[in-house]
Structures are given as structure tokens and as C-alpha cells.
SEFI-956253 format. One record per residue (C-alpha): x, y, z; residue in one letter; residue number from 1. Coordinates in steps of 0.5 Angstrom, whole numbers, plus 500, padded with zeros to 3 digits. Example, Ala and Ser with C-alpha at 12.3 -4.5 7.8 and 13.67 -1.06 7.14 Angstrom:
2
[site [525, 491, 516], 'A', 1],
[site [527, 498, 514], 'S', 2],
END
This chain:
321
[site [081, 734, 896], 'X', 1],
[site [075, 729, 897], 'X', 2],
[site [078, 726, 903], 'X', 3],
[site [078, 734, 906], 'X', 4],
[site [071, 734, 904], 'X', 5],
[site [069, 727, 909], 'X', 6],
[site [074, 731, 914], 'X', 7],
[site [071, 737, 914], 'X', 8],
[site [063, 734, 914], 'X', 9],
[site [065, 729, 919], 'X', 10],
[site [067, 736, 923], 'X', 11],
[site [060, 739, 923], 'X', 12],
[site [057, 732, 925], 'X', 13],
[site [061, 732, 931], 'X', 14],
[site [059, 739, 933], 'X', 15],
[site [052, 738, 931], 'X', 16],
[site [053, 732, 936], 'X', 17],
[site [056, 735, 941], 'X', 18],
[site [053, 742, 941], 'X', 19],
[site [046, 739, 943], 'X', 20],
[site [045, 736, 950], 'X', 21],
[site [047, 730, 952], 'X', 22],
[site [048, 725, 958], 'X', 23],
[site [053, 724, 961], 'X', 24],
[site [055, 717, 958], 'X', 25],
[site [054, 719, 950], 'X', 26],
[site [058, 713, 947], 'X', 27],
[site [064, 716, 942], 'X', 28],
[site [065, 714, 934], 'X', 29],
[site [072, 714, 932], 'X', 30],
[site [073, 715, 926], 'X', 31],
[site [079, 715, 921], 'X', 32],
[site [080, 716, 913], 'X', 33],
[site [086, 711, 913], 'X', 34],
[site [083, 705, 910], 'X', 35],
[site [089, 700, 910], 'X', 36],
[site [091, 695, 915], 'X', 37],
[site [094, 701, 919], 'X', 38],
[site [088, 705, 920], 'X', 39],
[site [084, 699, 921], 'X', 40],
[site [089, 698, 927], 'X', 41],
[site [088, 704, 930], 'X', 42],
[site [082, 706, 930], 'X', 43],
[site [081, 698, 933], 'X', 44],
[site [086, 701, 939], 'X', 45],
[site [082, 708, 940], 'X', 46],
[site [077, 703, 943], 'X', 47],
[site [081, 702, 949], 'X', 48],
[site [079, 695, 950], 'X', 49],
[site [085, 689, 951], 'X', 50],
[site [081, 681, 950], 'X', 51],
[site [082, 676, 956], 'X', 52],
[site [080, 670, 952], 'X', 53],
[site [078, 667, 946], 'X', 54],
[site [076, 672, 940], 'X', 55],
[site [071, 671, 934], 'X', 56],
[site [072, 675, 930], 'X', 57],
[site [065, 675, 926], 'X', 58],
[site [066, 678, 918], 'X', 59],
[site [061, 676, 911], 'X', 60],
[site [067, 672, 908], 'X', 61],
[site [063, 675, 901], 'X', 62],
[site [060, 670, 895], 'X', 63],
[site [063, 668, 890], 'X', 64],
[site [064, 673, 885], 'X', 65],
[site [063, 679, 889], 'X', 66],
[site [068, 683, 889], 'X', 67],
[site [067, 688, 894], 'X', 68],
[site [068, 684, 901], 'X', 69],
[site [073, 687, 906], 'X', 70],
[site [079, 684, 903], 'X', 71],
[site [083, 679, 906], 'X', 72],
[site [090, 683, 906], 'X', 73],
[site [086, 688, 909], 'X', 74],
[site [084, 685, 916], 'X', 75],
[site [089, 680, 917], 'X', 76],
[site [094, 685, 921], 'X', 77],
[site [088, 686, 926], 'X', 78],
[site [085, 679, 926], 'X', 79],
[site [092, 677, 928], 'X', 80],
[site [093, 682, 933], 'X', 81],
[site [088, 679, 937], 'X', 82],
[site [090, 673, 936], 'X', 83],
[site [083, 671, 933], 'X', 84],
[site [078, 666, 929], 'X', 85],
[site [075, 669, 923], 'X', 86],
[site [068, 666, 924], 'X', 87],
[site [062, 666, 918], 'X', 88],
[site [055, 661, 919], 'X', 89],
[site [052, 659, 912], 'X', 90],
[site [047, 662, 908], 'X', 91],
[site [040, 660, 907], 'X', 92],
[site [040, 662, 899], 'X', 93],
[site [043, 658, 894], 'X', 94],
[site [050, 659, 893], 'X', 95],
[site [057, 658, 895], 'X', 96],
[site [056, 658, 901], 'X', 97],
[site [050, 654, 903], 'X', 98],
[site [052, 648, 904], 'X', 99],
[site [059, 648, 908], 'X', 100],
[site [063, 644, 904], 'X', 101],
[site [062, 651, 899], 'X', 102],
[site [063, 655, 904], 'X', 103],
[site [070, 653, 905], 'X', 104],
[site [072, 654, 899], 'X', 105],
[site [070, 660, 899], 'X', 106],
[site [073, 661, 905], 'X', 107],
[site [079, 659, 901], 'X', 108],
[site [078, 662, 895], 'X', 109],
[site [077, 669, 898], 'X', 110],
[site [084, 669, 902], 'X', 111],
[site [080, 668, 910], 'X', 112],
[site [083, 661, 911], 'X', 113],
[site [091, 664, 910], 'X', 114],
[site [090, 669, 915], 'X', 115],
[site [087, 667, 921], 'X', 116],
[site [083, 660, 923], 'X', 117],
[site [076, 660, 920], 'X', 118],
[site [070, 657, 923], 'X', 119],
[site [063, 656, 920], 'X', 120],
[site [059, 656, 927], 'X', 121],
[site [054, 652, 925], 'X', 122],
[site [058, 647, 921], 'X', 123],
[site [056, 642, 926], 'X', 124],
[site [048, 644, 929], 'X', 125],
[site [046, 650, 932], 'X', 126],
[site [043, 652, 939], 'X', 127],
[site [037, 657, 941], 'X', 128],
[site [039, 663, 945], 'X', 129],
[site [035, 668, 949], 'X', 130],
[site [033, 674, 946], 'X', 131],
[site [030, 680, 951], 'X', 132],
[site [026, 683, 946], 'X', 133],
[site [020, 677, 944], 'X', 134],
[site [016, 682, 940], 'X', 135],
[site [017, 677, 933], 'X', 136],
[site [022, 673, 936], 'X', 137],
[site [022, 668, 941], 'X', 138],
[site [029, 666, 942], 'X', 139],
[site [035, 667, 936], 'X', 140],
[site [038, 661, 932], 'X', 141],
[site [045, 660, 932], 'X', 142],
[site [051, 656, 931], 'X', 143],
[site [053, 652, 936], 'X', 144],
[site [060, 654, 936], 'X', 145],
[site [058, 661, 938], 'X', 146],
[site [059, 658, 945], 'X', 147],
[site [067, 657, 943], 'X', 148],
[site [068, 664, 945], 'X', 149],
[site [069, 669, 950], 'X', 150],
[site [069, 676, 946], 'X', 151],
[site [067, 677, 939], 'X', 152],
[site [070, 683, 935], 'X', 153],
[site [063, 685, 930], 'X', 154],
[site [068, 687, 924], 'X', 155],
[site [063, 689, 918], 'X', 156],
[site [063, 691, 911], 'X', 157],
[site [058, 698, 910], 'X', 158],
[site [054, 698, 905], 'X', 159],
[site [047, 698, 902], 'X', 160],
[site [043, 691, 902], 'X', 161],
[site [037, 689, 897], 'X', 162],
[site [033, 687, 904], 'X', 163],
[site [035, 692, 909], 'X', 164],
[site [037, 698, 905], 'X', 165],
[site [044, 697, 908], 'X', 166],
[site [048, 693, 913], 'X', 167],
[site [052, 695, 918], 'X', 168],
[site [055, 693, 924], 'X', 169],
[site [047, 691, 926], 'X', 170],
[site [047, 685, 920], 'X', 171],
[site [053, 683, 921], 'X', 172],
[site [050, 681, 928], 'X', 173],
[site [044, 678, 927], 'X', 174],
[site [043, 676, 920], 'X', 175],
[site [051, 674, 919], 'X', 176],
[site [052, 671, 927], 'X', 177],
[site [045, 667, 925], 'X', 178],
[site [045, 660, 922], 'X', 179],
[site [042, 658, 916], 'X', 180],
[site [036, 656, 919], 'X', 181],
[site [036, 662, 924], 'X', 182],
[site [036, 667, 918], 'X', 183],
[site [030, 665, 916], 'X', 184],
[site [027, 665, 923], 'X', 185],
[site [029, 672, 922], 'X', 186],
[site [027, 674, 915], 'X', 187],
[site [021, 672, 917], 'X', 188],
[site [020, 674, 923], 'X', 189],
[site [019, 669, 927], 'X', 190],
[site [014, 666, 922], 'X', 191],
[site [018, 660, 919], 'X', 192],
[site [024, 656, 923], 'X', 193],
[site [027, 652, 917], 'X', 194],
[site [031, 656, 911], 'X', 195],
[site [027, 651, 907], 'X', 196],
[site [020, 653, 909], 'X', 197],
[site [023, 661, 908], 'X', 198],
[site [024, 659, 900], 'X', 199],
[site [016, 655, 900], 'X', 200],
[site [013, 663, 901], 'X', 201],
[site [010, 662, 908], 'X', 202],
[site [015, 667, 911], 'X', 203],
[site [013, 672, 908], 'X', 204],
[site [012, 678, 913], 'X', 205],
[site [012, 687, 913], 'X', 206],
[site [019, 690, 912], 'X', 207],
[site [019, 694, 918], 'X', 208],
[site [018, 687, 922], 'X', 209],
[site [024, 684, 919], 'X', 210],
[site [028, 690, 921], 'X', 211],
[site [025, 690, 928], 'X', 212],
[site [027, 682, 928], 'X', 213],
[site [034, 684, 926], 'X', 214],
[site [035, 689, 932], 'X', 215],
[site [032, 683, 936], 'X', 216],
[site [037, 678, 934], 'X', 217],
[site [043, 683, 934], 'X', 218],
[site [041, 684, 941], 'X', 219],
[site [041, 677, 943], 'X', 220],
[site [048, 677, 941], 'X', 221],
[site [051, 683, 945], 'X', 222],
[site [047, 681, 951], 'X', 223],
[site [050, 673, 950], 'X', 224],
[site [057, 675, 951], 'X', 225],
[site [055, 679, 956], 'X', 226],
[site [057, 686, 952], 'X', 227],
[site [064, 683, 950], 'X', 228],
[site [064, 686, 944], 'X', 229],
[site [068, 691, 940], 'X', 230],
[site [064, 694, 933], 'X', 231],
[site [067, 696, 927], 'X', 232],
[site [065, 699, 920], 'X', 233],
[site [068, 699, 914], 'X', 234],
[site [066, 704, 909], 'X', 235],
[site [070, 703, 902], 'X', 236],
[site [066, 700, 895], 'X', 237],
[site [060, 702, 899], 'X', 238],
[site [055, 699, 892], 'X', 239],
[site [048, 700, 894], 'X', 240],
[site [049, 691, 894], 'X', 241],
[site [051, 687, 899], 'X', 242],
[site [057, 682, 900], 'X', 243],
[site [052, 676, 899], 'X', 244],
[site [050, 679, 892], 'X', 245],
[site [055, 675, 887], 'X', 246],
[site [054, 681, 882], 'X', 247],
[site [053, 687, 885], 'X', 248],
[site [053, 694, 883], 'X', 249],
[site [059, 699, 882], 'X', 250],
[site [059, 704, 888], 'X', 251],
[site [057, 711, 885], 'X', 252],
[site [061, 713, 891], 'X', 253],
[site [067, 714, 894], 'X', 254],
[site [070, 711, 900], 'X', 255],
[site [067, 715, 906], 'X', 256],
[site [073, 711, 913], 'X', 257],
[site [074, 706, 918], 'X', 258],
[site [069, 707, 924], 'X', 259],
[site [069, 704, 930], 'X', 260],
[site [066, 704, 937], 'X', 261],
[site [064, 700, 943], 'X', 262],
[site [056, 701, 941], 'X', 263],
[site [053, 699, 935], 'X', 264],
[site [047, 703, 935], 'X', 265],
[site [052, 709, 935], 'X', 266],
[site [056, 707, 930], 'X', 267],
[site [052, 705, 925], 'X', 268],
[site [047, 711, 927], 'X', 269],
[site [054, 714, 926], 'X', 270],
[site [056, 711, 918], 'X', 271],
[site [048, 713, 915], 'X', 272],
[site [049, 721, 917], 'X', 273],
[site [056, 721, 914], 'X', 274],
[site [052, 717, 908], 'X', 275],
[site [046, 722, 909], 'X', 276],
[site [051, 728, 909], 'X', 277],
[site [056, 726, 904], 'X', 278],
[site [058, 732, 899], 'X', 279],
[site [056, 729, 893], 'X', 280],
[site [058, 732, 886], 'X', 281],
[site [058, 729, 879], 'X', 282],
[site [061, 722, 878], 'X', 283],
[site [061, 721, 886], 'X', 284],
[site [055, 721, 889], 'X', 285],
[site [051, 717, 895], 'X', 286],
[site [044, 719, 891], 'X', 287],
[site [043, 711, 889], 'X', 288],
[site [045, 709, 896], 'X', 289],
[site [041, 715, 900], 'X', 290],
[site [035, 711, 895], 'X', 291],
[site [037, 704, 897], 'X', 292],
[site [037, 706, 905], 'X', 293],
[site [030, 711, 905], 'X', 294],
[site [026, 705, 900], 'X', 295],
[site [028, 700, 905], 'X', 296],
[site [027, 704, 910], 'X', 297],
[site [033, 701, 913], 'X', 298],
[site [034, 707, 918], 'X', 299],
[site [029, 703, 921], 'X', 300],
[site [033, 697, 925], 'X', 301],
[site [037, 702, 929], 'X', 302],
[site [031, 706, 931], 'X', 303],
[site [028, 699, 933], 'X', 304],
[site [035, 698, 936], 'X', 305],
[site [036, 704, 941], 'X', 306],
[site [028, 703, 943], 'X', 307],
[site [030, 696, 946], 'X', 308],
[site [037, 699, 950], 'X', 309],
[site [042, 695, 945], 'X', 310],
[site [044, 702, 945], 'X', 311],
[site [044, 710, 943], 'X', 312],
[site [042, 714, 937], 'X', 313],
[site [046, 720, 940], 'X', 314],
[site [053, 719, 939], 'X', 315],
[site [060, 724, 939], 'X', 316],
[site [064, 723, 933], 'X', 317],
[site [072, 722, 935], 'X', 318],
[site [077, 724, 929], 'X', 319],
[site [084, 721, 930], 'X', 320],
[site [087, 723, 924], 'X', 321],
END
């Protein structure tokens, strides 16, 4: 019955779409309610894209202790179909996955390692790239591994987050792809460069910076691989917690589907309207998730984003159930 309501709701924001008048290039959403490695599958070949070379595959590999992370028996038909490296750099909190040495056993515990190779990209240094919108960031701080690749598949957990309201497709690209010093480049927006002055107080900056920050550093990555990209959204245990939050919260929610697109502002865009509109009623109720976004004033990013060209707000939903 639920999955009838998502259905039945994702319909009308397609028709509320693509009533209103669009250009000629307003990208598509695909969209599923199969969450299993075959929807996953699917919906990645709705896009239509065939990689020519070496593919990271960029996913949050969880902390310890999470339990809501995209699980490793979930992804691995994809990952293998692309024959790709699932790619991760470490965080710039402490935890498991600060130091590298914990974070591959990390990797391990959570299942990643026997799937596909792994490759913390900044286990070795990291390197500065451009970014075109130089508003709070001069360049963006990567691992330098980065450069080992020539497509990245942006495979995201959909979810909120205690920073930015939610995480997306948007997150996964910045925050995630940045090193542990680049993280901290960006929570500051471009006050502190090293993941130790961050944990000092001094990077202390606006919200609505931090969130610009994002779309910028997201920005970069897109334009590095020179829009060899491929972005999906998984919408399952969508807790008001991110994956880097060792307790997080139960999901007040049910699970929403796989989305994926060749835009990450469409897409993204996409998955907050479904959270937005979702039919909420006793015991499943997106209420807590809806406040977490708002209070973050997390749609933010993707405002930012569309406004430096990473893409576009406008979009048309695609059911391929």
C-alpha cells in the first residue's frame, strides 16, 4: 500500500514538472521503488551511460557502529558491473575512520573490502584543485588519488545530517571526495586548512557559508572529471542522522526508492520534494526529517549549486517500474 502512495505521489510531481514550462534540456530523475541490487542496477541503466575507463565508485563506507549505511551486499552487483574501485577519504573527526589504518578496518568490518577494490585516496597525500566558484573557497583539498580515475559514479546514501540538514548526492561529492584536511577547508569555508585548526574553534563560520562551501567543492569535482559523472540516491533508513554518526537515530520513515541522474542538482532537488511531499500518517512520518532539513536550512546547497551552473532545480521525474 505505501509503496502505492510513493508511486502515486511521485506521479503528481512529475506532472507538476512537466506541466510548467521547461527548456529544451530539463534533465530526467529516474526513479525506482526496487531497493535491491536489481533496482540498483536498473535504474543505473536508465541513464544510458557506458564508462571508457577506470571508475571510482565514491560511497560513505559508514562509521563504526552505524548501522544505516548502503550495505555491501546492496551495491556490489553494481560496483561489479562497472567493474569499479569503491573510493572513500578519511574523515577530520575522531573516530574510526580518522586515521587510515582504522579506516580500513572499517572498510573491512563493513563488507566493502570483499566486494570490489578499495582505495582511501588520501591514504597517501593529497592535492589542490580548482574550483570555479571562488566565493569561500580558493581551490578544493583532495586526495591525490583522485587523479587515478577517469569517471566517478557518485553512489550516495539519502538521509539527513546534523551539519547540513541532509546529505545527498551534493555531500557525497564534496565533504565525502575532500581529504580530512579538505573537510575541514570546507566546514570552514575556507577559514582553516588543516582538520587540526578546525577541532581549535578557529573555523568557525555561517551556515548558509558552509553549505555554499559544499556546492562549490561539489562543483569542482564535476568539472575535474570533465562531467564524467553518474549520481545516485539511495533513499532507504532515511534517519534524520548521517552515516558518520556512530548512534544514529531510528528512521521515523519508510523507505522512499533509488533515484539517479546524469544532474546532481536535479536529483538531489528530486529526493528533498519527495521527502517534502511524502504522505505521512502515524508510525511513518518524514515530520522529523522535514525539521532536520528546514532547521539546517539544508535546501540551501542546492539553491547555491543551481546558481554557480552545477546544474538545475527544474527537472522531470522518470518511473521505470
Amino acid at each position: 500500500m505505501k509503496k502505492a502512495i510513493v508511486m502515486a505521489m511521485a506521479a503528481a510531481l512529475v506532472l507538476s514538472v512537466s506541466c510548467a514550462p521547461k527548456e529544451p534540456a530539463t534533465p530526467k530523475v529516474y526513479m525506482t521503488t526496487d531497493i535491491s541490487p536489481e533496482g540498483l542496477v536498473k535504474v543505473y541503466e536508465a541513464l544510458g551511460v557506458d564508462f571508457d575507463g577506470k571508475v571510482a565508485v565514491k560511497i560513505s563506507t559508514g562509521e563504526r557502529g552505524g548501522h544505516n549505511f548502503l550495505r555491501a551486499d546492496l551495491i556490489k552487483d553494481l560496483v561489479q558491473k562497472v567493474d569499479g574501485t569503491i573510493v572513500e577519504c578519511n574523515v577530520a573527526y575522531p573516530g574510526a575512520r580518522y586515521s587510515t589504518e582504522e579506516h580500513w578496518n572499517t572498510i573491512k568490518a563493513h563488507g566493502f573490502y570483499d566486494i570490489a577494490p578499495c582505495d582511501i585516496m588520501d591514504e597517501e597525500g593529497e592535492m589542490r584543485i580548482p574550483v570555479q566558484d571562488t566565493t569561500h573557497l580558493k581551490f578544493n583539498i583532495v586526495g591525490d588519488h583522485l587523479d587515478n580515475y577517469d569517471w566517478m559514479l557518485n553512489l550516495a546514501h539519502f538521509k539527513g545530517h546534523a551539519m547540513g540538514g541532509f546529505g545527498g548526492v551534493l555531500k557525497n561529492q564534496s565533504i565525502g571526495v575532500a581529504s580530512s584536511n579538505g573537510k575541514a577547508y570546507i566546514h570552514s569555508a575556507g577559514k582553516v586548512e588543516t582538520k587540526e585548526e578546525l577541532w581549535a574553534g578557529i573555523g568557525q563560520t555561517e551556515q548558509d557559508h558552509f553549505l555554499e562551501a559544499m556546492a562549490a567543492a561539489a562543483q569542482s569535482i564535476h568539472e575535474y572529471y570533465g562531467g564524467k559523472m553518474v549520481y545516485i540516491n539511495v533513499m532507504n533508513n532515511l534517519s534524520v542522522d548521517c552515516d558518520c554518526n556512530a548512534h544514529p537515530a531510528d528512521p521515523e520513515m519508510s523507505d522512499i526508492g533509488i533515484l539517479a541522474s546524469l544532474d546532481p542538482v536535479a536529483l538531489d532537488q528530486a529526493c528533498v520534494d519527495l521527502v517534502f511531499e511524502y504522505p505521512s500518517s502515524e508510525g511513518d512520518d518524514a515530520a522529523a526529517l522535514i525539521e532536520r532539513i528546514n532547521s539546517r536550512h539544508g535546501v540551501h546547497i542546492i539553491e547555491h549549486a543551481e546558481k554557480i551552473g552545477l546544474g538545475s532545480r527544474t527537472y522531470e521525474l522518470v518511473s521505470i517500474d
